[in-house]
C-alpha positions as CSV (number, residue, x, y, z in Angstrom):
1,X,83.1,123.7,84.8
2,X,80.2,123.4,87.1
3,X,78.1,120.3,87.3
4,X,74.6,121.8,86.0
5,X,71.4,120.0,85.9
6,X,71.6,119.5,82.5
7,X,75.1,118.3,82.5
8,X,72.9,115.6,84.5
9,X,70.9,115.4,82.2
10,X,72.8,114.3,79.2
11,X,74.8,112.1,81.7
12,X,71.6,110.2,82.6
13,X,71.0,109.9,79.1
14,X,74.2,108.4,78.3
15,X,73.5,105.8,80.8
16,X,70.4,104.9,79.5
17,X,71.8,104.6,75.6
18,X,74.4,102.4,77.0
19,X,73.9,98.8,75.8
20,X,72.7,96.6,78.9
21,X,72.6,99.3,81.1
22,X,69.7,97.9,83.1
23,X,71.3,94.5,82.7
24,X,74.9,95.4,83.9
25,X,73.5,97.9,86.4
26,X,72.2,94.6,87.9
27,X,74.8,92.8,88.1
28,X,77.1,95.3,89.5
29,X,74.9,96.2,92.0
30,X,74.7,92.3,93.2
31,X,77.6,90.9,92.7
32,X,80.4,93.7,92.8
33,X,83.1,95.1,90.3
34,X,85.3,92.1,90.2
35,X,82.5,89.4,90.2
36,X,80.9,90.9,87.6
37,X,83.6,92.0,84.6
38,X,85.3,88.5,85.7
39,X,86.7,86.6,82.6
40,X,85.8,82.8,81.8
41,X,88.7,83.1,79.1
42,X,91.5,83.8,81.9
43,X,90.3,80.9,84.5
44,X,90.8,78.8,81.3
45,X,93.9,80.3,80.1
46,X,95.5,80.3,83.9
47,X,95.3,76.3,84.3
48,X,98.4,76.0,86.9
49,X,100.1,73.3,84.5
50,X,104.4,74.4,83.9
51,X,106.9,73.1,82.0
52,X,109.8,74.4,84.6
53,X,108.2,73.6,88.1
54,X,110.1,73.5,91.1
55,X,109.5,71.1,94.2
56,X,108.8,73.8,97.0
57,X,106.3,71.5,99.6
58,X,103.4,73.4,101.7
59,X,102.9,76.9,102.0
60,X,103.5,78.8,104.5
61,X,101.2,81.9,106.3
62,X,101.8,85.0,107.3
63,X,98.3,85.7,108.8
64,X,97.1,88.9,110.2
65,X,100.5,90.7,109.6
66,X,102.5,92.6,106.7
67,X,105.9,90.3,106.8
68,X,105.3,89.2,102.4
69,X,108.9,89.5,102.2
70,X,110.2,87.8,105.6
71,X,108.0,84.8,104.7
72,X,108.7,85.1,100.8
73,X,113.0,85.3,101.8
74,X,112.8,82.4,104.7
75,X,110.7,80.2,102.0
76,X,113.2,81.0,99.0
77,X,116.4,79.9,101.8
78,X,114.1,77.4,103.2
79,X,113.6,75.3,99.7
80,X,117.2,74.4,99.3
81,X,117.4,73.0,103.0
82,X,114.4,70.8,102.8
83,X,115.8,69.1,99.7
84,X,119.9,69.2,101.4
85,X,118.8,67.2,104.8
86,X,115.7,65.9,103.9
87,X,112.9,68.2,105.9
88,X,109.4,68.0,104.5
89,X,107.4,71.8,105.4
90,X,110.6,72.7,107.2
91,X,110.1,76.7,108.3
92,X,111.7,79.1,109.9
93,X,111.3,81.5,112.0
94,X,109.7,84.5,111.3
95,X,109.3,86.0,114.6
96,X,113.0,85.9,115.1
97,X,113.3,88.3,112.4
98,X,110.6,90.1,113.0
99,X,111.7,90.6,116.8
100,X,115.7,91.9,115.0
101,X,113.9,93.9,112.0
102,X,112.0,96.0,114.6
103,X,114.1,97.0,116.8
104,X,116.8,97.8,114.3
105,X,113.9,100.0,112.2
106,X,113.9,101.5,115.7
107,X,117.1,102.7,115.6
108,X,117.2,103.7,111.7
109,X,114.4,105.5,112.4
110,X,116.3,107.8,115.5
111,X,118.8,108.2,113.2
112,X,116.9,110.0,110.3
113,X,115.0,111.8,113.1
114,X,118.6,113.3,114.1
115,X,119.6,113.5,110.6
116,X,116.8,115.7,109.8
117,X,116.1,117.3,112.9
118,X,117.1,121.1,111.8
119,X,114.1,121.3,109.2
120,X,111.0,122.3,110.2
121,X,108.0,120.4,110.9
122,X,105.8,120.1,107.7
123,X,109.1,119.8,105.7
124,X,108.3,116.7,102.9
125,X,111.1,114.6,104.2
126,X,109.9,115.0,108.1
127,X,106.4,114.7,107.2
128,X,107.6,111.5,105.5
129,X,109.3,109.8,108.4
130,X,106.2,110.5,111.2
131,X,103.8,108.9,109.0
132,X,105.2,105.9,109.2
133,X,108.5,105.2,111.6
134,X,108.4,101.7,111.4
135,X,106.5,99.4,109.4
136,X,106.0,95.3,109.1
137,X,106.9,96.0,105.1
138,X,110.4,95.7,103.7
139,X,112.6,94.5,100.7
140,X,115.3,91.8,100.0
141,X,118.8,93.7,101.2
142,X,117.1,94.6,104.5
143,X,116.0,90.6,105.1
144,X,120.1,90.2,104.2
145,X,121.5,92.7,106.7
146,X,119.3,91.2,109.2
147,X,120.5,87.3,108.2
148,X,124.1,88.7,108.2
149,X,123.9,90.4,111.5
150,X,122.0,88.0,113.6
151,X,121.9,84.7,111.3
152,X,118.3,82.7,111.6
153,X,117.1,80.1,113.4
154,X,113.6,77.4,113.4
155,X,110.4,77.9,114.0
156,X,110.1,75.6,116.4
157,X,113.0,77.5,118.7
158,X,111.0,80.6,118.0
159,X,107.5,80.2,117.8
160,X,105.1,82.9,116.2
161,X,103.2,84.6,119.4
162,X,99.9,86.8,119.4
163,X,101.7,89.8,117.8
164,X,103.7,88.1,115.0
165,X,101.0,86.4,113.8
166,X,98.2,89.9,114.2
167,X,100.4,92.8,114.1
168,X,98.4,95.7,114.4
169,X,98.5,96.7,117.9
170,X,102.4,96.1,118.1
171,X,102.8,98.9,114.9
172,X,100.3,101.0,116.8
173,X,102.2,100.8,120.3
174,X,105.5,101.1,118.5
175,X,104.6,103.9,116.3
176,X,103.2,106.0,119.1
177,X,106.6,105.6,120.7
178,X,108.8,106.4,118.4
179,X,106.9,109.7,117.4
180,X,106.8,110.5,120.8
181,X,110.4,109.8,121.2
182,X,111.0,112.0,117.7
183,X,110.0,115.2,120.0
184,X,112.3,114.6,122.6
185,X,115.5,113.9,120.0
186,X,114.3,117.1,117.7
187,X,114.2,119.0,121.0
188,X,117.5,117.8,121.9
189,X,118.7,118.9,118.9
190,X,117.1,122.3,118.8
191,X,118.8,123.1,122.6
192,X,122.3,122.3,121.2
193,X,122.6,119.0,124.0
194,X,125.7,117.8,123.8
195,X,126.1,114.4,121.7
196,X,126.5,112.3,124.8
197,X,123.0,113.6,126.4
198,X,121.9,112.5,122.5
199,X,123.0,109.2,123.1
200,X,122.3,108.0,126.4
201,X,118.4,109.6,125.6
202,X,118.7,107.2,122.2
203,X,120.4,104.2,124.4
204,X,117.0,104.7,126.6
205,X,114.4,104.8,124.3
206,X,116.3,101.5,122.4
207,X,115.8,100.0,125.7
208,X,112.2,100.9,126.2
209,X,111.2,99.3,122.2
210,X,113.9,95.8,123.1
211,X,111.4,95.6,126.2
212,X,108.0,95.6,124.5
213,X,109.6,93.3,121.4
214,X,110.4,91.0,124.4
215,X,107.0,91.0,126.0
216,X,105.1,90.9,122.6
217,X,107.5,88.8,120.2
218,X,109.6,87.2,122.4
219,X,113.6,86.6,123.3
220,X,115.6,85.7,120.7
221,X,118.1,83.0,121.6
222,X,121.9,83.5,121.5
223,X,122.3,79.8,121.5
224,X,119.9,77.0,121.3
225,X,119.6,73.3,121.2
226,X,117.8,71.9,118.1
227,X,116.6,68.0,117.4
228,X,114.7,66.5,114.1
229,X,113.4,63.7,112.3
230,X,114.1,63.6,108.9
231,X,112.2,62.3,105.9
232,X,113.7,58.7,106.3
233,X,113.0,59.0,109.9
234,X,116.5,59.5,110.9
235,X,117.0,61.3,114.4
236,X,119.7,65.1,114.1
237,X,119.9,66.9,117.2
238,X,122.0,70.3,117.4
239,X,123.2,71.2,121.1
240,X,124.1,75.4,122.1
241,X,124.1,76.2,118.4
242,X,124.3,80.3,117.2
243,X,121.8,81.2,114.8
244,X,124.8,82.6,113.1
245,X,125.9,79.3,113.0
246,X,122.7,77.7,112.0
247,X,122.3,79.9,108.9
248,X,125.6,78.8,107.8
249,X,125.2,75.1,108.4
250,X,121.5,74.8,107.2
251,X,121.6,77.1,104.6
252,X,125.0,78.5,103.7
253,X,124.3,81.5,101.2
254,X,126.7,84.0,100.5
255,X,124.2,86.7,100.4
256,X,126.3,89.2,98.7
257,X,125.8,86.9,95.7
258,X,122.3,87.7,95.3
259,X,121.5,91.4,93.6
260,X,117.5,93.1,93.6
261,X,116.9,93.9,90.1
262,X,114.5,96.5,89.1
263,X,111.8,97.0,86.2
264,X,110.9,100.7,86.2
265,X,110.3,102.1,82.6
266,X,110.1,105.7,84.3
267,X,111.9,108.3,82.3
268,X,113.7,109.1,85.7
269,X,115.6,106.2,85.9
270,X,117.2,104.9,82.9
271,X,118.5,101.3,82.8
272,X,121.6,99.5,83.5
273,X,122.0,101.9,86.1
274,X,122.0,101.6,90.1
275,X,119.8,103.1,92.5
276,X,119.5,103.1,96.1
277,X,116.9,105.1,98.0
278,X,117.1,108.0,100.8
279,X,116.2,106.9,104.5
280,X,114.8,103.3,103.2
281,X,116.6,100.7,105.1
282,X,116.9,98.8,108.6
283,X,120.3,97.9,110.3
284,X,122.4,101.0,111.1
285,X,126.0,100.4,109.3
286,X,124.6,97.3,107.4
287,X,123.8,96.7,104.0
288,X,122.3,99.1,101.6
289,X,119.3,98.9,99.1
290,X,120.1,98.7,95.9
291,X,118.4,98.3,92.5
292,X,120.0,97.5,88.9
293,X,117.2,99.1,86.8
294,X,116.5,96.7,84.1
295,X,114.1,96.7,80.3
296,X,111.4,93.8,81.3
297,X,113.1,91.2,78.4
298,X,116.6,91.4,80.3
299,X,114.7,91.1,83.6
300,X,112.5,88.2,82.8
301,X,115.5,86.0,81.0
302,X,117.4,86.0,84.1
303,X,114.3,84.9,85.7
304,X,114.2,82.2,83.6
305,X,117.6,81.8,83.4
306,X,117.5,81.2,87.8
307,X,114.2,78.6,87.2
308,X,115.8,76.4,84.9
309,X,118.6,76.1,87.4
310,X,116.4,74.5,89.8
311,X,116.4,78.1,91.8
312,X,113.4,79.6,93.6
313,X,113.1,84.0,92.8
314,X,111.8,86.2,95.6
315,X,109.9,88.8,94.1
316,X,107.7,92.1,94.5
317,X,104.4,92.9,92.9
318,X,101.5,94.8,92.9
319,X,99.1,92.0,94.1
320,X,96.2,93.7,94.5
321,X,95.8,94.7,90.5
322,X,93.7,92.5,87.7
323,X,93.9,89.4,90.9
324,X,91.2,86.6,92.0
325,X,92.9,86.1,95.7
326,X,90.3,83.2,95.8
327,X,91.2,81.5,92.8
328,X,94.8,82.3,92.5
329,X,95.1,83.9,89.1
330,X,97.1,87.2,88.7
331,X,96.3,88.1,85.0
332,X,95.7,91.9,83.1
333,X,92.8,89.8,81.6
334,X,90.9,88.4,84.6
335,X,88.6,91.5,84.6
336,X,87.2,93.2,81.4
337,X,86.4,96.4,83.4
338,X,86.7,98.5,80.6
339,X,84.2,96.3,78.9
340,X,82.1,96.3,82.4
341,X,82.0,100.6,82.7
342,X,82.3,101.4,78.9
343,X,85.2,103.0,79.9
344,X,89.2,103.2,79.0
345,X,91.2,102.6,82.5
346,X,94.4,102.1,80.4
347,X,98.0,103.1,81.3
348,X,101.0,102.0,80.8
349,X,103.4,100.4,83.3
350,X,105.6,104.1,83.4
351,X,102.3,105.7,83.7
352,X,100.8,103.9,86.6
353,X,104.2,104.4,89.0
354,X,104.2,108.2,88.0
355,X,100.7,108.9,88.9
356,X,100.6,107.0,92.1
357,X,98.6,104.3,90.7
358,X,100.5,101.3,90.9
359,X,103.7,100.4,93.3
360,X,105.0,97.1,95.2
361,X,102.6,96.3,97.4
362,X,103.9,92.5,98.2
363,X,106.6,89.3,97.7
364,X,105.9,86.3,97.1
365,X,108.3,83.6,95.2
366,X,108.4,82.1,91.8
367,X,108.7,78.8,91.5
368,X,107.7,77.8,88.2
369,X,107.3,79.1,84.4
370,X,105.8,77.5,81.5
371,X,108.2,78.1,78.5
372,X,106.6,77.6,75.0
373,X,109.2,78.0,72.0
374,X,111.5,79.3,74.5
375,X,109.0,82.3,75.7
376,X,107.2,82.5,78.9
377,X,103.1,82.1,78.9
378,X,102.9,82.0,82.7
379,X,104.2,81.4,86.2
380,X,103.7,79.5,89.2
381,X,103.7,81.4,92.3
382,X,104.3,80.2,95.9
383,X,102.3,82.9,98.1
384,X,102.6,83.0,101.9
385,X,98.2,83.3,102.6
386,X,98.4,79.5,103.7
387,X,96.5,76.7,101.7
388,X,92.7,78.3,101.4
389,X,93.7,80.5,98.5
390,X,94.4,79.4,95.3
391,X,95.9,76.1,94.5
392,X,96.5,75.2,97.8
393,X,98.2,78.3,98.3
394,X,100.0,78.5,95.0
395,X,98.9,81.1,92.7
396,X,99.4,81.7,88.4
397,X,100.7,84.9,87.0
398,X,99.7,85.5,83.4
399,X,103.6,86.4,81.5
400,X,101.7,89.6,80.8
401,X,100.8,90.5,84.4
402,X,104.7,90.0,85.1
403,X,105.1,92.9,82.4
404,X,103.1,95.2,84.2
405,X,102.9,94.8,87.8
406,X,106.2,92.9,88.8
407,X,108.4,95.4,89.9
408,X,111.7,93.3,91.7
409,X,113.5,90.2,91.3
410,X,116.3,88.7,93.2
411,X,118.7,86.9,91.1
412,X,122.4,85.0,92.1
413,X,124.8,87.5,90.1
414,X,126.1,83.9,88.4
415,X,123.5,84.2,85.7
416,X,123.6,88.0,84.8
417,X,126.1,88.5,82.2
418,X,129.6,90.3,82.5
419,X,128.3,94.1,81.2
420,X,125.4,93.9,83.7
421,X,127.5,92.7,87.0
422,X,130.3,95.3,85.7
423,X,127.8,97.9,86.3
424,X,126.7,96.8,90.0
425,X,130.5,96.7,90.6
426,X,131.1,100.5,89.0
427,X,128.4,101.9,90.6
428,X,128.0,100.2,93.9
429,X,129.4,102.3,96.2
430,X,127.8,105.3,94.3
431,X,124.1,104.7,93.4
432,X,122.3,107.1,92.4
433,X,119.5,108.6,95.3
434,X,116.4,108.4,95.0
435,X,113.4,110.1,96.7
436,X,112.5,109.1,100.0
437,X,108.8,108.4,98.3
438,X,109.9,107.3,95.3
439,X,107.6,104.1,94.4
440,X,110.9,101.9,94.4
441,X,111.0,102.5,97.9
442,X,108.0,100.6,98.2
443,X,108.0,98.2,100.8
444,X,106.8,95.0,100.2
């Protein structure tokens, strides 16, 4: 159909006949989209009050860079240490992390190059891997085979630098690399060089991304001397300590114990069923993604089920839908833009993943949930934007926004029930694959 002048015509009109037209017109045009089909009914409705609230302290901020889900996993591990040994706004370090996660994305990402290296440029799955090589982004089983490789250590014996805390140019410099050293390794490939020629090129190029971690991010430590103040004052000092060490005097976790569970209602992926996802990962030869596909009322009893227990959640959303960033309110009733436009934006949660309109998009933790008759009406939120944004820094999420735009939970497998951790243990060591692009491959 062509767009005719008197298909303008009767558009104009219908504009005209709209009610308010000229009012809401107005408003739009002043005050924006969100501004204008904002909801008084929601800011009243999202009062951050809970009747399960845990004692999490100050947030924490991630600043100019895309680490959600390092600052959401070192703030859920970081909860029970303040309370063990008594460390007000204790935090670790994110650099540290980011310094291991890079340079072992580095790697994953030579191997995939290798892996596909016989199809052709323009193939989906090659086309896939040069758009992004390595991101900030990422999901709970890669922070754990980071933790469980290299352990962790405090902020204070890793301090944030210019490029942890505004990543940009680092992704830039780094991505430029690594597609430049895809040519040589799909070259290598394509002359038949033997697998030692592979390696020692690979060993190089390692070298090369280790060097500009070093000079942006800094040295990790191999050891380190550590010294406190707790809350009653009383002086702890830690002398050539591991971070491996560290992690399991200061925190302790068993990470295998803790499982990602999914909510995708996608007719691709039935529930109570485990999924992994091609090419998404970090650590060569460490652990693998997985997701136990969930129905939503499963997914958010064990939520509950972890909050009454006095247990923080890490978590992944789509943030950016039906938000106030300033206010802190993540509810499907914040906007009325359908009310705004005269116009039905509807989908369901299945819908919006299919057609590429909704997908994780960041992590964050729950901390709280407000239970009435035994359901939840809400949730308290501890984001990683520091203190300016919501309630100083904590944001609510309306139990209906957790329907439709929560997407992953991390939950200790000691509150899922015996037919749900039977499946993770019959189907771990064979998920089933997903796409490379699938939206569960999101990273957060």
């Amino acid at each position: 159909m062509e767009i005719t002048n008197e298909l303008l015509k009767r558009f104009d009109k219908d504009v005209q006949e709209t009610p308010a037209s000229a009012t809401l017109k107005n408003a739009v045009a002043t005050n924006g989209i969100n501004k204008s089909s904002e909801t008084l009914a929601s800011k009243i409705a999202m009062n951050p009050t809970f009747s399960v609230e845990l004692e999490t302290g100050s947030v924490t901020d991630q600043m100019k860079s895309g680490l959600c889900w390092v600052f959401a996993a070192l703030n859920t591990l970081r909860h029970p240490l303040q309370a063990d040994f008594k460390i007000k706004d204790f935090e670790l370090s994110q650099g540290y992390l980011l310094f291991w996660d890079k340079l072992e994305k580095s790697n994953f990402f030579f191997e995939n190059v290798l892996n596909t290296a016989v199809l052709p440029v323009g193939d989906r799955k090659v086309d896939f891997l040069m758009t992004t090589p390595q991101q900030d982004g990422g999901q709970w089983d890669m922070i754990c085979a980071l933790v469980e490789k290299y352990g962790l250590v405090p902020k204070s014996v890793m301090p944030d630098t210019f490029s942890r805390q505004n990543s940009s140019e680092l992704n830039d410099v780094l991505n430029k690399k690594l597609r430049k050293d895809a040519i040589v390794l799909r070259k290598l490939v394509a002359d038949n060089a033997p697998e030692s020629e592979i390696n020692q090129a690979k060993e190089n190029m390692l070298s090369e991304v280790y060097r500009i971690l070093v000079y942006t991010v800094g040295t990790p430590p191999t050891s380190f001397d550590w010294s406190y103040r707790d809350d009653d004052k009383k002086f702890h000092e830690e002398k050539n300590i591991t971070p491996q060490d560290f992690f399991k005097k200061y925190i302790n976790w068993d990470l295998s114990d803790y499982v990602s569970l999914i909510n995708s209602p996608t007719d691709d992926k039935p529930y109570n069923h485990l999924y992994t996802v091609e090419m998404l990962g970090n650590v060569v030869g460490g652990r693998q993604v997985r997701h136990l596909n969930l129905d939503i009322d499963t997914f958010k009893s064990l939520a509950i089920k972890q909050l009454e227990a006095g247990e923080s959640i890490w978590f992944g959303s789509d943030v950016g839908q039906s938000s106030d960033t300033k206010l802190g309110i993540m509810d499907t009733k914040i906007h009325d833009i359908n009310g705004l436009f005269a116009a039905d934006f509807q989908m369901t949660k299945a819908e919006r993943l299919d057609y590429a309109e909704s997908l994780m998009t960041h992590a964050m933790v729950i901390t709280g949930v407000n239970l009435e008759d035994g359901k939840p009406t809400k949730w308290k939120v501890e984001n990683s934007w520091g203190e300016k944004v919501g309630t100083k820094g904590y944001f609510v999420m309306s139990d209906d926004w957790f329907d439709q735009y929560t997407y992953q939970i991390v939950i200790n497998k000691k509150y899922l029930p015996e037919n749900l951790k039977k499946i993770i243990q019959d189907e771990y060591d064979q998920p089933k694959v997903l796409a490379p692009w699938d939206p569960m491959g999101a990273l957060a």
